[in-house]
C-alpha positions as CSV (number, residue, x, y, z in Angstrom):
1,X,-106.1,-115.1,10.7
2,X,-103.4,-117.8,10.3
3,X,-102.7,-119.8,12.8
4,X,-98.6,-120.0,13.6
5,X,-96.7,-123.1,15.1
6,X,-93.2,-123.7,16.1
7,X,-90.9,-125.0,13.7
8,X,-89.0,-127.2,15.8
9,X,-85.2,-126.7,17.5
10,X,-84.5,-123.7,14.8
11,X,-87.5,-121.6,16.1
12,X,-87.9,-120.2,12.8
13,X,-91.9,-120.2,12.1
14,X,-94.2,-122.0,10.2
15,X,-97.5,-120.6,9.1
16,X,-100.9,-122.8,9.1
17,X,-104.1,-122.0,7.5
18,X,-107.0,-121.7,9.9
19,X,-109.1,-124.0,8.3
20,X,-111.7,-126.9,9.7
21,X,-110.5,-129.9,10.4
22,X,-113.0,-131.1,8.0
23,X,-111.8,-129.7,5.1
24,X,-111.5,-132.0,1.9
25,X,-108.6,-133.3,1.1
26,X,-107.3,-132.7,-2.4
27,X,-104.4,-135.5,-3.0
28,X,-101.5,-134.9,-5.4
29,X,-101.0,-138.0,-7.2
30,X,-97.4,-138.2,-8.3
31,X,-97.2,-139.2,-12.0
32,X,-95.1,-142.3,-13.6
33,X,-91.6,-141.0,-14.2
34,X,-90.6,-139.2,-17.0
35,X,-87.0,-141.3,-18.2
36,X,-86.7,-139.6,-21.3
37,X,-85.9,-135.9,-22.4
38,X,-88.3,-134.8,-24.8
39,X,-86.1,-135.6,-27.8
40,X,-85.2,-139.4,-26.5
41,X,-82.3,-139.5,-24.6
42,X,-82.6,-141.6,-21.5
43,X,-81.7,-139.7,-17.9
44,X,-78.1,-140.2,-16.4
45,X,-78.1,-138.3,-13.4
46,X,-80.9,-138.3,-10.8
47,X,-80.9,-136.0,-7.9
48,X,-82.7,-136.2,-4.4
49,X,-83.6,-133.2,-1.9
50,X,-84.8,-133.0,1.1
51,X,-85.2,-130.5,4.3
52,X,-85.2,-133.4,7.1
53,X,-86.3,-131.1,9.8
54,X,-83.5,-132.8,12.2
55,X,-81.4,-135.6,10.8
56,X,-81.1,-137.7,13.2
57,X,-85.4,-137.5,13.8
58,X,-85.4,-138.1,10.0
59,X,-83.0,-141.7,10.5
60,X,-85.1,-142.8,13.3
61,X,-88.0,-142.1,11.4
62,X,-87.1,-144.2,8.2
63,X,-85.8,-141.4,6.0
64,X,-82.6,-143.7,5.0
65,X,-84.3,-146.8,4.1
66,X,-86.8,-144.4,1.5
67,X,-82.8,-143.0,0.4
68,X,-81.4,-145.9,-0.3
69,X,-84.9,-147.4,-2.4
70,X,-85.0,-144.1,-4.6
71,X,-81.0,-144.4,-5.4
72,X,-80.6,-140.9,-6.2
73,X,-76.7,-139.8,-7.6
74,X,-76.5,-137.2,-5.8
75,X,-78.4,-136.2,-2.5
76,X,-79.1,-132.8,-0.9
77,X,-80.5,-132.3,2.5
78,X,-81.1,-129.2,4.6
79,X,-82.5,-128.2,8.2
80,X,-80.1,-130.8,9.2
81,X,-79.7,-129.3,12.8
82,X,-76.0,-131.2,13.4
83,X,-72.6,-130.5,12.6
84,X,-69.9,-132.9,11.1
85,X,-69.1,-134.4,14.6
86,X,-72.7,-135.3,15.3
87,X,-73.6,-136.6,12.0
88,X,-75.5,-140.0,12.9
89,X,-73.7,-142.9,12.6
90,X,-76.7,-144.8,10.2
91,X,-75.4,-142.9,7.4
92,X,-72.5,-145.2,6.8
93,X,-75.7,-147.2,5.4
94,X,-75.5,-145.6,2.3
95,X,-72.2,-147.2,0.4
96,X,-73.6,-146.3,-2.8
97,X,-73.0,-142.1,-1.4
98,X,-69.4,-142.6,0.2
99,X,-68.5,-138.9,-0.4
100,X,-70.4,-136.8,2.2
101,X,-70.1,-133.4,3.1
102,X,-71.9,-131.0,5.7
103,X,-72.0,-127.6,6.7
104,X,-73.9,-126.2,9.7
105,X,-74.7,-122.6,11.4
106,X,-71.5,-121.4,13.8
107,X,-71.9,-121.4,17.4
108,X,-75.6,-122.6,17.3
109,X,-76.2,-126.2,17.9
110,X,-79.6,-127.3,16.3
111,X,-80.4,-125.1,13.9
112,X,-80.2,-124.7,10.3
113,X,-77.5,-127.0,8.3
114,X,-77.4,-128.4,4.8
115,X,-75.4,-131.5,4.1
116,X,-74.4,-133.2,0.3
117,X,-73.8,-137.3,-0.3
118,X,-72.5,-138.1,-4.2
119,X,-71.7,-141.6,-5.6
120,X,-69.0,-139.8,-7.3
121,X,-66.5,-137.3,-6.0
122,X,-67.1,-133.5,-7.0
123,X,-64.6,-132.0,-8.3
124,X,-64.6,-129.5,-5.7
125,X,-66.9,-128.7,-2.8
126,X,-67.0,-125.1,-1.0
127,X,-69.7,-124.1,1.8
128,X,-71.4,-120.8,1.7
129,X,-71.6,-118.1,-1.0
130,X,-68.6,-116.1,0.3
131,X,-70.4,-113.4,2.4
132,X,-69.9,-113.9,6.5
133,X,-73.6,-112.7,7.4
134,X,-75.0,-115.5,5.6
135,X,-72.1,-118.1,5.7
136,X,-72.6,-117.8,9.6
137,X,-75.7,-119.6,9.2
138,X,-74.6,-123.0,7.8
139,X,-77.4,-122.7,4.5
140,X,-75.5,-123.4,1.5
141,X,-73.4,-126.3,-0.1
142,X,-72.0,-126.3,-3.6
143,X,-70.6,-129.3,-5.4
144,X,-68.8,-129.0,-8.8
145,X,-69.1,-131.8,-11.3
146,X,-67.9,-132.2,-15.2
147,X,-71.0,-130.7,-16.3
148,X,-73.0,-128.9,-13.7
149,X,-72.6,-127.0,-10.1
150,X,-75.0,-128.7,-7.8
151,X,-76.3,-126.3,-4.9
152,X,-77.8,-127.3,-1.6
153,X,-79.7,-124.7,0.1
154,X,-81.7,-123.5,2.7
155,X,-82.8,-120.3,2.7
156,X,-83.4,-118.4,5.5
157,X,-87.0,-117.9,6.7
158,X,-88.9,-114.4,7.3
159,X,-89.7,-115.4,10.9
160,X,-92.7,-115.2,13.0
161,X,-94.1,-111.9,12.5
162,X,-92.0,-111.0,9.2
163,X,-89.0,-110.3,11.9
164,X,-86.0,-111.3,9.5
165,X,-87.7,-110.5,6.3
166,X,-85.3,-107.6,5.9
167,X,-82.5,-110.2,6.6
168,X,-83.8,-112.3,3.9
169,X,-83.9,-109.4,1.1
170,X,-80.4,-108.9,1.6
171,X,-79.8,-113.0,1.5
172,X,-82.1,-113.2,-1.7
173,X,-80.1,-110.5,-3.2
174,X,-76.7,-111.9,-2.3
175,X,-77.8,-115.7,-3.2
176,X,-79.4,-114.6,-6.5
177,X,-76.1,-112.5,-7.7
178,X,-73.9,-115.9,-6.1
179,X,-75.8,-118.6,-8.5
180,X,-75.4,-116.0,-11.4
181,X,-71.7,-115.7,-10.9
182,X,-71.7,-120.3,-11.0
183,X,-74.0,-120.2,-14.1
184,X,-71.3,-118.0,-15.6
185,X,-68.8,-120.9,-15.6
186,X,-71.2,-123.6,-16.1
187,X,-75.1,-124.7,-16.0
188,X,-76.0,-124.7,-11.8
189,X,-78.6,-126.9,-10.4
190,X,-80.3,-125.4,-7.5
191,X,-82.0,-127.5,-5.3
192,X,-83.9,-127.4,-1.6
193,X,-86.1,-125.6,0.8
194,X,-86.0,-122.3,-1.1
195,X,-89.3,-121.4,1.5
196,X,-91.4,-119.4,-1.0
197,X,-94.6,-120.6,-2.5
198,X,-94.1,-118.9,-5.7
199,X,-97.3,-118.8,-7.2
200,X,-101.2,-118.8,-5.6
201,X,-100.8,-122.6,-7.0
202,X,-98.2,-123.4,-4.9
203,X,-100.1,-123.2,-1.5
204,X,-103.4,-124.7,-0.7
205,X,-104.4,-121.4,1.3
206,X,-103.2,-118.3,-0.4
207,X,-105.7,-115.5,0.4
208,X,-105.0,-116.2,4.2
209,X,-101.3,-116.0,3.6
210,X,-100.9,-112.7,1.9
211,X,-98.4,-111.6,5.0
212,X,-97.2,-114.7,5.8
213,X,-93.4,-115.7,5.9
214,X,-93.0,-117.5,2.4
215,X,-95.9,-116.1,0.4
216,X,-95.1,-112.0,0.9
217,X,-94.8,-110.6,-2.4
218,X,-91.3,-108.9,-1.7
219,X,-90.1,-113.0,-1.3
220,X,-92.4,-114.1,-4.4
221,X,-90.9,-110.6,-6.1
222,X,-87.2,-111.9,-5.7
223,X,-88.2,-115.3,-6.6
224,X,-89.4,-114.3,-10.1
225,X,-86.6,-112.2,-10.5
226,X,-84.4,-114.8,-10.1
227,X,-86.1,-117.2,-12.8
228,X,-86.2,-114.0,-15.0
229,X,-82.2,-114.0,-14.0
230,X,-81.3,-117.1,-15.8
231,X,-82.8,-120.1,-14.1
232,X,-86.4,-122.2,-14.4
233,X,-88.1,-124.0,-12.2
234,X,-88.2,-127.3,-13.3
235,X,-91.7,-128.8,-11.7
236,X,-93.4,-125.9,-13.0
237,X,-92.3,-126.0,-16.9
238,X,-93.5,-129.6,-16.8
239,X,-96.7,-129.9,-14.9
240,X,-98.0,-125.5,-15.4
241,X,-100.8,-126.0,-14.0
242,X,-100.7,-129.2,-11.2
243,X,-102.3,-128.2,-8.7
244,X,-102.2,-129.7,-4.9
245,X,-98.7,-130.8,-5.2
246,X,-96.8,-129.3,-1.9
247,X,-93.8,-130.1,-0.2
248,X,-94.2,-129.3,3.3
249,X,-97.0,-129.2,5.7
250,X,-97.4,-128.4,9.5
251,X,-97.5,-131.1,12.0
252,X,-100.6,-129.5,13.6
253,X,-104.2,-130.0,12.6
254,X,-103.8,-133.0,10.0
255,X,-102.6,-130.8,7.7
256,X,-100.7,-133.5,5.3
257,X,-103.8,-136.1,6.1
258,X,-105.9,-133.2,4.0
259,X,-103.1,-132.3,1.8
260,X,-103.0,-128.2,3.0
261,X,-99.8,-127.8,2.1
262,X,-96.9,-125.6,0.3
263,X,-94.3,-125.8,-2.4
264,X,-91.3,-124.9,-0.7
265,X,-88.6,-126.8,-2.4
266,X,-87.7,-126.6,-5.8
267,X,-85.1,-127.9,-8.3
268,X,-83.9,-124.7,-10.1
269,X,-81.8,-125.2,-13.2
270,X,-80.0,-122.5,-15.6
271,X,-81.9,-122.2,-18.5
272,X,-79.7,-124.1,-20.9
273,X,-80.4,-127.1,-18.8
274,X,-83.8,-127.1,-20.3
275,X,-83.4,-129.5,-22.9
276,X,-81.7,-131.4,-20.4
277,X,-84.4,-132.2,-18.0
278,X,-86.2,-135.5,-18.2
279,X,-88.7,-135.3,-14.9
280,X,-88.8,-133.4,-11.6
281,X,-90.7,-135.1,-9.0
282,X,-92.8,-134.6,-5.9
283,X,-92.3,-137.6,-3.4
284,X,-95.3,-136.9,-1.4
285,X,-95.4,-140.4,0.5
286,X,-92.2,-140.5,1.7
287,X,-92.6,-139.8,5.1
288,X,-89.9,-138.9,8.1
289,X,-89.8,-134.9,8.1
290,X,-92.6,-132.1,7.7
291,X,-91.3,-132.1,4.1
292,X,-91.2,-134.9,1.4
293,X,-88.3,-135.3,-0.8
294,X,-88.1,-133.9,-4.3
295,X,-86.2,-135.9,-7.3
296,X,-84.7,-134.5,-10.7
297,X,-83.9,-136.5,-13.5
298,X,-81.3,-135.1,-16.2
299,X,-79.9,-136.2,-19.3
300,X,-76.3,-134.7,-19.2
């Protein structure tokens, strides 16, 4: 049976593989970057993402010095676990972002929360996806630009036991029919902890995880229908078959020493974004959360 652990101030739960602590380790070696679309044209818009499981554990552990090295145009974070009054002063670090913009759960300090930092102002910015169950929960942060929506999100786990999966079938209903009604008006970039491992290649551990939160098929289910809905995910059409490469891993048992992972954040883009997209990456060093940070690079 899997093993469960706490998943910090939010409570919502993680799931670990039972597995030695001698395992081998399978690394993910994170390819040169891809600068180019496939017909030549250079990248001109880069986008960073990352869950930072507590934003002010993430500035004491380094996050914002790896930030402001990567120099992303846009930045995405979620499971920030603050609101706007306690965002951490470091942030005024990053001049390069100057237009920031947060959104966190009502009446419940330290849990959940997505926030959005842009070198250049959107054109508009609007927090949730205009349905008061979900809203309630601080997950969701949509910034318009010329060319593209850009959409911060953390989707809601199924809990320990699969206690809120029911909670999340209504949210990946709502969500999914939300980013269909943006791609209507113009291409959507989807980015952050979507937590769902889509595929048996997205998890180190899959035959253990059948009926765990994040790998049940009713979450995998809505996933695919939502890349049958209009969108692609953007790792997977370049590397198909990569395996090893995961975003998050538990604190417990050495997991990210042995690499026993999952691929819980994604960069999902409408599909007529596809000749658009130069490189999506996987930042596995980048240390300072129980996630690593993702990066999309776009010729608009």
């Amino acid at each position: 049976m899997p093993k469960r652990s706490k998943k910090g101030e939010d409570g919502e739960a993680e799931v670990v593989s039972a597995k030695s602590p001698r395992e081998a380790a399978a690394p993910y070696v994170d390819p040169p970057v891809r600068e180019e679309t496939a017909d030549g044209r250079p990248y001109n818009f880069k986008v960073t993402s990352w869950n930072v499981d507590g934003l002010r554990a993430w500035v004491r552990k380094g996050g914002l010095q790896w930030l402001q090295s990567e120099a992303p145009d846009v930045v995405c974070l979620q499971e920030t676990k603050c609101g706007a009054e306690s965002i951490p002063s470091e942030l005024s670090q990053l001049p390069h972002l100057p237009h920031k913009f947060w959104g966190s759960a009502v009446g419940r300090s330290g849990y959940s929360g997505v926030g959005l930092l842009s070198r250049t102002a959107p054109i508009r910015v609007t927090h949730g996806i205009g349905i008061e169950e979900h809203d309630a929960e601080g997950r969701v942060l949509t910034a318009e630009f010329p060319s593209v929506y850009v959409v911060s999100a953390y989707v809601p786990n199924s809990g320990r036991g699969l206690n809120r999966l029911q909670y999340r079938q209504r949210w990946d209903g709502a969500f999914k029919s939300f980013l269909q009604r943006l791609d209507a008006q113009k291409p959507v970039v989807l980015c952050g902890d979507l937590n769902v491992a889509h595929r048996e290649i997205d998890l180190r551990n899959p035959k253990s995880n059948r009926r765990s939160p994040g790998f049940t098929q009713e979450e995998r289910d809505a996933f695919g229908a939502l890349l049958d809905g209009g969108f692609l995910d953007s790792f997977r059409l370049l590397y198909p078959d990569v395996p090893n490469a995961y975003t998050f891993w538990t604190y417990m048992g050495g997991a990210r020493e042995r690499n026993v992972g999952w691929r819980l954040d994604y960069f999902l883009l409408s599909t007529r974004l596809r000749e658009a997209l130069c490189d999506s990456k996987i930042r596995s060093a980048a240390m300072g959360s129980d996630h690593c940070p993702i990066t999309l690079y776009l010729a608009l």
